[in-house]
C-alpha positions as CSV (number, residue, x, y, z in Angstrom):
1,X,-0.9,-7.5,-133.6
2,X,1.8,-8.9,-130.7
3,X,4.7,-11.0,-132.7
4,X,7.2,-12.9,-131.2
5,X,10.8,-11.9,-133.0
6,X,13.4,-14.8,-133.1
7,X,17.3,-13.2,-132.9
8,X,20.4,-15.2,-132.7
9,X,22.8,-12.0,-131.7
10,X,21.6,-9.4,-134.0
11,X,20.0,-11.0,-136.5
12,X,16.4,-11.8,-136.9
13,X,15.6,-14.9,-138.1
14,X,11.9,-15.6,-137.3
15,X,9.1,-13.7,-136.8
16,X,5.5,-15.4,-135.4
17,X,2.3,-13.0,-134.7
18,X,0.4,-14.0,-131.6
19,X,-3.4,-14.8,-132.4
20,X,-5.7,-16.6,-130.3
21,X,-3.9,-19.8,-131.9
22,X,-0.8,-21.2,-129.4
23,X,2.8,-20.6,-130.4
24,X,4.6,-23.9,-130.2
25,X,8.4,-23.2,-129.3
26,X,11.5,-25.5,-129.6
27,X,13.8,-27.7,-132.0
28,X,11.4,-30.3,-133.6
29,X,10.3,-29.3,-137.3
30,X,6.8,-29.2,-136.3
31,X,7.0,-25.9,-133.9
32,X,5.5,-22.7,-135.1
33,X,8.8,-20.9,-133.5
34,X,11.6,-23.4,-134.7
35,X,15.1,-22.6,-133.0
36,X,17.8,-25.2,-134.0
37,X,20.0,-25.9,-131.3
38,X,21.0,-28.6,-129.4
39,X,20.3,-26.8,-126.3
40,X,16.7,-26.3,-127.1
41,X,14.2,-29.4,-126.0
42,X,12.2,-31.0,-128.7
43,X,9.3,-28.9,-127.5
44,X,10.5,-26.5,-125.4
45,X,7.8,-24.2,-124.9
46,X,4.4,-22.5,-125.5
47,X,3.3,-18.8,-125.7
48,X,-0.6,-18.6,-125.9
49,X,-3.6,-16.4,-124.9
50,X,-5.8,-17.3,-121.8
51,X,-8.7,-14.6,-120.9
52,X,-6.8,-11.9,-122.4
53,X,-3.0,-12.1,-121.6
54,X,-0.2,-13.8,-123.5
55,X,0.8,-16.1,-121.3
56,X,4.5,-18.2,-121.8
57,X,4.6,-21.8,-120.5
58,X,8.2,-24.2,-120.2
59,X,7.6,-27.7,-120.9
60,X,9.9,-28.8,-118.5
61,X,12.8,-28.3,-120.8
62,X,16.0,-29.7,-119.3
63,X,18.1,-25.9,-120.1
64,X,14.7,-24.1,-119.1
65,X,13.5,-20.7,-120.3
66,X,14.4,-17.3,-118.9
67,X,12.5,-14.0,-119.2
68,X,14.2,-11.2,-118.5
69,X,17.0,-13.2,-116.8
70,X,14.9,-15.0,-114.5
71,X,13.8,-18.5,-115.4
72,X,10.3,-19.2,-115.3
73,X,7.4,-22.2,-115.6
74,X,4.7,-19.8,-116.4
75,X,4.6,-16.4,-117.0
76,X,2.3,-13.3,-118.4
77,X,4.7,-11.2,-121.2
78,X,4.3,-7.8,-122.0
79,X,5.8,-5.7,-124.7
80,X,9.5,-5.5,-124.6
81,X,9.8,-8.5,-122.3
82,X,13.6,-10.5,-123.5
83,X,12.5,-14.8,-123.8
84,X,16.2,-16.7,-123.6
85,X,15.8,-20.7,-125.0
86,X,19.1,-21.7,-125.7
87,X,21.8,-19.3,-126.8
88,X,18.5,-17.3,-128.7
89,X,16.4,-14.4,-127.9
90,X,12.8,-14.3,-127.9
91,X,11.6,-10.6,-128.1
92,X,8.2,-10.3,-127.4
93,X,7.0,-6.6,-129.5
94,X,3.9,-4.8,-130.1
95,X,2.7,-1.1,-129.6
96,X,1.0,-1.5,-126.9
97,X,1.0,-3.9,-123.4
98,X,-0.9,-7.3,-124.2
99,X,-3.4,-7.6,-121.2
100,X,-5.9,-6.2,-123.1
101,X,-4.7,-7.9,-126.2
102,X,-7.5,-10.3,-126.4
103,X,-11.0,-7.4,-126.0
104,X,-8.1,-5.4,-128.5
105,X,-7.4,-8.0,-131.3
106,X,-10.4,-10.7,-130.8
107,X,-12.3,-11.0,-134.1
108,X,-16.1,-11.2,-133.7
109,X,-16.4,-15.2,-134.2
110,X,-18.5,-16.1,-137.3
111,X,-21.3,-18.5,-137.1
112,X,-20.3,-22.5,-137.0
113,X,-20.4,-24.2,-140.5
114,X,-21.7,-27.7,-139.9
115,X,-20.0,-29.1,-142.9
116,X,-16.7,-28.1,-141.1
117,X,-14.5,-30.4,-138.5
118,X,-15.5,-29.5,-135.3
119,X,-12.9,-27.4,-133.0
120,X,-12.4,-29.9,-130.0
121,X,-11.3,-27.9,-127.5
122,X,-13.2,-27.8,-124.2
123,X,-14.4,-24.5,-123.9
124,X,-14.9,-23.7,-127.6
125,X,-16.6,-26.8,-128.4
126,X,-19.2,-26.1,-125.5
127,X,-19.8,-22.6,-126.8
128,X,-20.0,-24.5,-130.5
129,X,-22.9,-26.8,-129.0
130,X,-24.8,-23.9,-127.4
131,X,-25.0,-22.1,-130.5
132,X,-26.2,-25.2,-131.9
133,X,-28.6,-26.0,-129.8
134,X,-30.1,-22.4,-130.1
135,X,-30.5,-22.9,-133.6
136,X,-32.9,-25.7,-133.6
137,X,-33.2,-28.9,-135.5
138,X,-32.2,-26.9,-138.4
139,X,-28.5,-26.8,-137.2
140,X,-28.1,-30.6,-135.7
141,X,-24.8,-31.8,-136.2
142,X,-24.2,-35.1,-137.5
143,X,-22.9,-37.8,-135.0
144,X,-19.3,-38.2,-137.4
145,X,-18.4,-34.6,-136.8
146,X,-18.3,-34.9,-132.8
147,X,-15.9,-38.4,-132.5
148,X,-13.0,-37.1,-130.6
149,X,-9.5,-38.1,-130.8
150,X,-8.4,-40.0,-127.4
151,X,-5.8,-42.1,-126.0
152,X,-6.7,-45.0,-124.5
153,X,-4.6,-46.6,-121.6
154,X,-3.6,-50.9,-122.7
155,X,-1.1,-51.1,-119.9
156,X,1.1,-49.1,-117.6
157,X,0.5,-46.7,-114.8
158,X,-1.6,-43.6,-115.1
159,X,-3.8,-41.0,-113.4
160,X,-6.7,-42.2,-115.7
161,X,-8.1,-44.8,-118.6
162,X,-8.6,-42.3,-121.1
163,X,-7.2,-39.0,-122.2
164,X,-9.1,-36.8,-124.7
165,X,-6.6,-34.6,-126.6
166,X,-8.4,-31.6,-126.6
167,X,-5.0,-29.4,-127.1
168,X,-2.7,-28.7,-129.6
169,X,0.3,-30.3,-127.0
170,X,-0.2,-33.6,-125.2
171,X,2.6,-34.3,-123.2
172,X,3.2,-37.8,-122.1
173,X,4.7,-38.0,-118.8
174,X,5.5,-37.4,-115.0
175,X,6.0,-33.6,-115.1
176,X,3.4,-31.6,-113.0
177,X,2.2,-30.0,-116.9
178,X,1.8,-33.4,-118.8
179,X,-1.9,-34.1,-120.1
180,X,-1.2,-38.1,-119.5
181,X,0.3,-38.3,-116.3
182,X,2.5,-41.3,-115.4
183,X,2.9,-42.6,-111.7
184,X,5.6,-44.8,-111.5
185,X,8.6,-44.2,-109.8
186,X,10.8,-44.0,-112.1
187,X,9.0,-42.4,-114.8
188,X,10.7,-39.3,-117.0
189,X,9.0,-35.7,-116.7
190,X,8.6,-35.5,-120.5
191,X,8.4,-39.3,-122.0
192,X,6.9,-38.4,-125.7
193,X,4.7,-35.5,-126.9
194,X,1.7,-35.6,-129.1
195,X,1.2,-32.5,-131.2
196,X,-2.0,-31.3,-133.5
197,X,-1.4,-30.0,-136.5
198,X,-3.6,-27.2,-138.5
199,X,-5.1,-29.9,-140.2
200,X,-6.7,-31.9,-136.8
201,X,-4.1,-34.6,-137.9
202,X,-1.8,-35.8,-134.7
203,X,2.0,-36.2,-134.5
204,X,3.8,-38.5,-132.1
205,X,7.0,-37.3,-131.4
206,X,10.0,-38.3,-128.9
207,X,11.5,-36.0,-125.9
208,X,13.1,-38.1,-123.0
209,X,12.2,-41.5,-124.4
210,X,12.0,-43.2,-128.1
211,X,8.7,-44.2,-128.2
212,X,7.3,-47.1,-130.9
213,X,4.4,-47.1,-132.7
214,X,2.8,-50.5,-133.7
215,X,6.1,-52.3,-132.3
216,X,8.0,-49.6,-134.2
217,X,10.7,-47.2,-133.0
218,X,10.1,-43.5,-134.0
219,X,12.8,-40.8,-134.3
220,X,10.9,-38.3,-135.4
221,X,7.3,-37.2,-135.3
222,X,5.2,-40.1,-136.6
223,X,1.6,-38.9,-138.0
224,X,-1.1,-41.3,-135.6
225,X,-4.1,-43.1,-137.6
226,X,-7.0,-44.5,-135.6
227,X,-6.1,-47.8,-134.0
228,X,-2.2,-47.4,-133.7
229,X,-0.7,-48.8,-131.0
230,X,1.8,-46.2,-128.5
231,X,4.2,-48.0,-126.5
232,X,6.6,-45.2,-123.9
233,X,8.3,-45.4,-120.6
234,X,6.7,-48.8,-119.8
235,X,3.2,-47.1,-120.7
236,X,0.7,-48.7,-123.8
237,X,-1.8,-46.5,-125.4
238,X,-4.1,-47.1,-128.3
239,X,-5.3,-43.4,-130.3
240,X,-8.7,-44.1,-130.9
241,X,-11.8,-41.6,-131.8
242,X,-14.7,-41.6,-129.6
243,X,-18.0,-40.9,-130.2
């Protein structure tokens, strides 16, 4: 299976296999690929698959990320391929190129358990209601299990009124990458970022701004219950689940 291999120098000090699940990259706790340095953004970066490659996004991040000595935004990675973040080396190793990776590695899925919490992203969770719907009336799904986590614009300029968060990063902000998009002038590229967690919980955490949550300041990533109040870069959200 593809890994990514953390080295600061010579030494190893990580080492994360690529599935079909993203690879979170930067200094927050809360990464899957945690590199310690005041260099590194927050959440720097991602590494995940899409229709067969292993693809590497930058968040924006103010030092950027360079693959093979060239900084990129996005980028396909092969075997060998040399990630900089920081004064640390991604090395991106398997025995063979990843483009195939995904018809290589893919594990046949297994049939939906109903008593589970559904997967909400877009494109699984429509091929999660087909098989349902092939099934019959033996395999409904109970209202509860579809409610979907969303922020909900109180106040403050955006592209929209609502933002499901149907990814494991939501990024609050004006960058051309950011889920909720602000459009005022003066608005940062990465305001605050939102990430799930293994366990469908959400984390609020900071990146160019200190956000507040219920009037409150955070520092750090801040777990979200339904209700709570977000207030960013001029912006007000409310995380809600909708049905």
């Amino acid at each position: 299976m593809p890994k990514l291999v953390l080295k600061f120098e010579n030494a190893v000090l990580q080492e994360v296999p690529v599935s079909s699940k993203e690879v979170s990259i930067g200094r927050s706790p809360d990464n899957a690929l945690v590199i310690d340095n005041p260099a590194v953004s927050h959440y720097h970066a991602r590494v995940f698959n899409e229709e067969g490659r292993i693809m590497l996004e930058d968040f924006g991040s103010l030092n950027g990320t360079f693959v093979n000595g060239q900084r990129v935004k996005m980028i396909a990675l092969k075997h060998g391929d040399s990630v900089a973040v920081g004064k640390h080396t991604i090395v991106v190793s398997d025995s063979r190129d990843l483009d195939g990776f995904a018809s290589s590695y893919a594990a046949k899925p297994a049939a939906p358990k109903l008593n589970e919490t559904v997967i909400l992203d877009t494109k699984e969770r429509r091929a999660f209601m087909q098989q349902v719907a092939a099934g019959g009336e033996s395999a409904q799904v109970a209202p509860a299990r579809l409610k979907v986590p969303t922020l909900v614009v109180r106040k403050g300029k955006t592209s929209q009124k609502e933002y499901p968060l149907t990814d494991k990063l939501t990024v609050v902000g004006k960058s051309t990458m950011a889920t909720v998009k602000l459009t005022s002038w003066f608005a940062p590229r990465v305001a605050a970022q939102i990430n799930r967690r293994e366990d469908q919980s959400y984390y609020l955490g900071p990146a160019d701004k200190v956000p507040s949550v219920n009037g409150r300041p955070i520092d750090r990533p801040t777990k979200l219950s339904p209700g709570d109040v977000i207030d960013v870069a001029g912006v007000q959200l409310e995380f809600v689940y909708r049905d």
